[in-house]
LOVOMAR-880247 format. One record per residue (C-alpha): residue in one letter; x, y, z. Coordinates in pm, whole numbers, plus 50000, padded with zeros to 5 digits. Example, Ala and Ser with C-alpha at 12.3 -4.5 7.8 and 13.67 -1.06 7.14 Angstrom:
<sites>
A512304955050780
S513674989450714
</sites>
This chain:
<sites>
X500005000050000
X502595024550078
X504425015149780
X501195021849546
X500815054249757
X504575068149697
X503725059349298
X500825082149269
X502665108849453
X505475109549205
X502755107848901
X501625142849051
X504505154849122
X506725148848847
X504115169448584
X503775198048830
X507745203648852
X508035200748496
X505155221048419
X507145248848685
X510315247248491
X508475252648200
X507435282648335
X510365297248481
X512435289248159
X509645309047936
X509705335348174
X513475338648196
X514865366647904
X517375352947566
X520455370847615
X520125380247194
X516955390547215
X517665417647517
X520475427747324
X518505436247020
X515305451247250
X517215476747462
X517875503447247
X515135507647122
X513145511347480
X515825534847570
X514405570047468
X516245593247190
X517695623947344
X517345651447078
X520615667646934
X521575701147048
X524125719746838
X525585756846988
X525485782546719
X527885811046687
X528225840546432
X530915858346338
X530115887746076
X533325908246104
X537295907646129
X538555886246369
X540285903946676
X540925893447009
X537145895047122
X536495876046870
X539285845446963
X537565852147296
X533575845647172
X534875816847008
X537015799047298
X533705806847517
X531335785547277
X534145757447290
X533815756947623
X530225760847645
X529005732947382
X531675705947631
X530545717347966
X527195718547804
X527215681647644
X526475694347263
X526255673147003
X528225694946811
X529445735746734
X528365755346456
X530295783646304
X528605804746080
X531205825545901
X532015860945732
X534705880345733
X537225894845542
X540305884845772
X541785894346104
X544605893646350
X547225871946312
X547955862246687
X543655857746748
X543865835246424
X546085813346618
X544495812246923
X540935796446762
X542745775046531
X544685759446799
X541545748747022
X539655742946724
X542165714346713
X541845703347048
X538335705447046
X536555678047253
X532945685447045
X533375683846677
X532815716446479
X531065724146162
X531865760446023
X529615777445729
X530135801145517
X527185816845498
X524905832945420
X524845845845004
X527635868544921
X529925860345266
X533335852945251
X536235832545470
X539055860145353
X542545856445505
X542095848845862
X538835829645740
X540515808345536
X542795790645820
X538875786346083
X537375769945742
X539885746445695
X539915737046075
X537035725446119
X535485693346154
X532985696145907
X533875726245624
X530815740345435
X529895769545228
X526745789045123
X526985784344681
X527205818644615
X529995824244867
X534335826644836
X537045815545000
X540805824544984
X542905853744948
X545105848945260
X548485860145116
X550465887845336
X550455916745093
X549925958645180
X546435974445157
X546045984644785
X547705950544683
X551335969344758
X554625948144793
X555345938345109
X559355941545063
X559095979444984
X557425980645346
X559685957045566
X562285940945362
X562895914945141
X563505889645433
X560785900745664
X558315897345411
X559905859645312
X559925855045683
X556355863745696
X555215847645402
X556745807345506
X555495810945837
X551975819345714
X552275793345432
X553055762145670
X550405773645917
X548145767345641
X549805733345547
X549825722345887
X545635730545975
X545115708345626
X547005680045681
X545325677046007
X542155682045872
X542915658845547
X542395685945336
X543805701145035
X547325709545134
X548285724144822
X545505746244774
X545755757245145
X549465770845056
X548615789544733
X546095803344897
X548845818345095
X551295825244844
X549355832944538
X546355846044711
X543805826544513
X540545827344567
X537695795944484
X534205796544488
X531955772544695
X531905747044417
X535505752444339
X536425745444658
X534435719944709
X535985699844392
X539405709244563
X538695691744850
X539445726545045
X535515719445231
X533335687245228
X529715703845180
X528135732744960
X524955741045125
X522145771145114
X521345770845522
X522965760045827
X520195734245890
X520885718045563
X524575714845629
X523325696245944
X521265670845739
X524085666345510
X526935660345799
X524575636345945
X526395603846003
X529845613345866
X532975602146147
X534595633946230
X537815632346431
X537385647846791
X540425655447055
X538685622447239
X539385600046918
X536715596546569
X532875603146670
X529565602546455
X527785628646392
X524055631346498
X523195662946401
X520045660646175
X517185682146281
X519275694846568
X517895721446751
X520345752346763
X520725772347060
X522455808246921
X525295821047181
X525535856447183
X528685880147233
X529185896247593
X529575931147641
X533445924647715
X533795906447354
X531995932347192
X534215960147373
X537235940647225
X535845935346923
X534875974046867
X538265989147009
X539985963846726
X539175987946477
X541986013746425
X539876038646310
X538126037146632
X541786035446820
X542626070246634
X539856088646705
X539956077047050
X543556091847063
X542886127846930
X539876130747077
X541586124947440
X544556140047372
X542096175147256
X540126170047554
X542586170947802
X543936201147572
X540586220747638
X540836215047998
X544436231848023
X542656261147832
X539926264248095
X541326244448367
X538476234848617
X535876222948339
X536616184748464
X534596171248130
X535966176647876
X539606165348088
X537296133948246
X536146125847865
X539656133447738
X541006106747982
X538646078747901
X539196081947578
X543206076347603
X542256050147868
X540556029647604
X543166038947331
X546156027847525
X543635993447616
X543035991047189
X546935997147172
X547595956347303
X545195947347060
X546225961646714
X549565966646590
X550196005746682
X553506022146636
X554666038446939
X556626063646736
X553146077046552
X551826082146926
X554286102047058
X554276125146764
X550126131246868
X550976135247189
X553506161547081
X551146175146859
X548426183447120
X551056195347351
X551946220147103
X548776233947090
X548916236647447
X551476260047435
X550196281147174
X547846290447370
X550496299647683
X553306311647468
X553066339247200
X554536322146867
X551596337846645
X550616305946519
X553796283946468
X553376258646762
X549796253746657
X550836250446308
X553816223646363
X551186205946620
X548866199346362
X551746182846138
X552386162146402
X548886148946452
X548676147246068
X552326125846033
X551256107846372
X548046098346253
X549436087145863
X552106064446064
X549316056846310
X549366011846244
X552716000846267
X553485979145891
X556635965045979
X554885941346231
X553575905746116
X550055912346216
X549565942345913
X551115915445651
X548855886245735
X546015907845695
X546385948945580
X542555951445507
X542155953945896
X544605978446027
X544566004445751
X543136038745884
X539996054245651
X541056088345474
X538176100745654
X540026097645945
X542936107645845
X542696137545662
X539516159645782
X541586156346088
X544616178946065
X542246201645858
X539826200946117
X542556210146382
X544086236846112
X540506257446060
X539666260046444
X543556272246492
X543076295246224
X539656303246397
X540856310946691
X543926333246524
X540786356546391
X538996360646730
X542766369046855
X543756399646641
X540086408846615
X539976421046998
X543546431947021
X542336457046759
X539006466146903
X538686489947156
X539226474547551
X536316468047732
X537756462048062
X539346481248307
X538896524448344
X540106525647950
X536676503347872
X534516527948048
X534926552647722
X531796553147532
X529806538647825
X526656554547875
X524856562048236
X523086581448518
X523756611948663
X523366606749041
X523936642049142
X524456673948982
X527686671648800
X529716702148686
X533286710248658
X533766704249079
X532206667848994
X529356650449101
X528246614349123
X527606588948842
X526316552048781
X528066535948486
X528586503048379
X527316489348729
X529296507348948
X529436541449122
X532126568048995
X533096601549065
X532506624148742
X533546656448626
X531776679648351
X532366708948175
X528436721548177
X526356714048443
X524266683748402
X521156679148616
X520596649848865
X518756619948673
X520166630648326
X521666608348098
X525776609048064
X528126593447819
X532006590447905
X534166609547687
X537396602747926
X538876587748229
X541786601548469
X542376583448742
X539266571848939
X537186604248796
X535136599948469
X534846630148219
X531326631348134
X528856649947911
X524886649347870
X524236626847583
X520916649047487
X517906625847633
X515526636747871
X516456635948284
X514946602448436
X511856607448613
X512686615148971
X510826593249263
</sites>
């Protein structure tokens, strides 16, 4: 019986536990198939790409912008950093700076040309060819980075046959040097230098100088979509399609920078200073025009570390202005105020120093406007010559200060005034008079001369004031 018993146990049994493992092996998960499921539970994060314009030379501000969006779009965790690019060229030393962390660049970094009619001139030639991802609007230009003079001049005549060799191979292998590491066109990248040639979008695309021609920055995202770009971190794919793009804007510091680059602005800045502080030696205790005047050579000397200046063009406007100081202490009818406006003119002509590096890489952006340059000495030249007039006009006029200034003044007759004098009001004050006729109290006098503290007088013919 308990054999028969034990038998039926294990026939219920035995289909239970095998029905249970059944269960629990169903239930378990197939390595492959959790593989090939994950993903796609996971949910897609959108791409974010940091977008940053540049529209005008680049300067220090703008090196500054630039390392600030770097450093934004890796703290950040972009996808990637878009560029969109126009300028006509820029500083050589900035140039370096953005190059060099556009090479060590954890995020990669597409750069556009863009939109119709920009241009990567010069200093934009060496960003394009840096980045990551190189693309241009159709109807825009790259090129033209060769170290020449404003007006397409000869560099030699300027600094020398070896500076301007110097200048030119440095320049040249800078260029070679951002290609290869970018596996771009290397040859194209040092004619560009040396022969200044210029390529449109398609032209450069067929030179392998950029990898996409595209109308819009979105566009150039679709396109870049997918491509391996090489990163400081090692080669990365690009997810950039439909990206949203979050615009970074200048600070007020950049923008400062940026503005005080210009050497127009630098100039003016410099004789407008150097006059104000001028005006307040002429009327010392005015305190704005001296306050003004030093803020302005406050932000000169500042724009001074940012452009090439030459230091021998500044001390002939500080010369000139000190001339004119002293024309207006020292009697040299008109020659110190004449030779200080040939200083300002010579000081502002030599104003951007073209011996240094920075003018050859890129003349278009340190070259002072005629506007600036010559309404200025002719400016300073007509108020001289304006102030010459007023001068010799009142030495020859008759004085108007002083006893000698009373002649020809008209007044009252306080008293009765005869030849043993009387009182007088003239000219706000109280005098003694003297007349040869008697005049009556209350009549009207005119001066005819002055000895001493006594006025001559005479009735001038109107009727006596109205006695109260």
């Amino acid at each position: 019986m308990r054999l028969l018993s034990r038998a039926r146990t294990l026939r219920l049994v035995l289909p239970l536990a095998a029905a249970l493992a059944g269960a629990v092996g169903l239930a378990a998960p197939e390595p492959e198939r959790v593989g090939k499921l994950a993903p796609a539970e996971e949910p897609a994060r959108p791409a974010r790409v940091l977008s940053l314009t540049v529209s005008a030379p680049i300067t220090s501000g703008t090196a500054e912008y630039l390392d600030a969006g770097l450093a934004r779009a890796r703290d950040g965790g972009f996808d990637a950093l878009a560029i969109t690019l126009d300028t006509p060229g820029g500083h050589l030393d900035a140039t370096r700076d953005i190059v060099q962390h556009m090479l060590a660049s954890e995020v990669p970094i597409i750069v556009w040309v863009g939109p119709g009619g920009a241009r990567a001139g010069s200093a934009g030639v060496f960003i394009t060819i840096a980045a990551n991802v190189a693309a241009m609007h159709p109807a825009s230009n790259i090129g033209a980075a060769h170290p020449v003079l404003a007006g397409g001049g000869d560099v030699e005549k300027e600094a020398g046959k070896d500076m301007a060799k110097k200048v030119e191979n440095d320049t040249a292998a800078f260029a070679r040097s951002i290609a290869k590491a970018r596996g771009r066109n290397q040859d194209w990248a040092e004619k560009a230098v040396r022969e200044s040639v210029s390529v449109t979008a398609e032209e450069a695309k067929k030179l392998q100088v950029i990898d996409l021609v595209a109308p819009d920055l979105p566009s150039v995202l679709a396109a870049a979509d997918g491509r391996q770009v090489e990163a400081k971190a090692g080669w990365r794919k690009l997810h950039v399609k439909g990206a949203t793009l979050e615009p970074l804007e200048m600070t007020i510091r950049q923008k400062t920078l940026a503005f005080l680059s210009d050497p127009n602005v630098v100039a003016l800045l410099m004789l407008i200073g150097t006059l104000g502080v001028a005006l307040e030696f002429y009327h010392p205790g005015s305190i704005i025009p001296g306050a003004a005047g030093a803020l302005c050579l406050l932000l000169a000397f500042l724009a001074m570390r940012v452009i090439p200046v030459n230091a021998g063009a500044v001390l002939l406007l500080l010369a000139g202005v000190t001339l004119l100081i002293a024309e207006a202490y020292i009697t040299t009818h008109g020659i110190a105020g004449a030779a200080g406006a040939v200083c300002i003119a010579v000081g502002t002509l030599l104003f951007i120093d073209k011996s240094s590096p920075e003018y050859h890489f890129d003349p278009g952006a340190f070259t002072l406007s005629p506007v600036v340059v010559w309404p200025t000495p002719i400016a300073i030249s007509a108020l001289l010559a304006f102030v010459a007039f007023k001068v010799v006009r009142s030495r020859r006029g008759r004085l108007v200060a002083g006893a000698p200034g009373l002649v020809g003044e008209e007044g009252e007759a306080l008293s009765g005034v005869g030849p043993e004098g009387g009182d007088v009001f003239l000219h706000g004050e109280y005098w003694k008079a003297r007349a040869d006729s008697p005049i009556p109290r209350g009549a009207r006098v005119k001066v005819v001369a002055v000895e001493g503290l006594t006025a001559t007088v005479v009735a001038t013919g109107e009727p006596p004031a109205v006695q109260r």
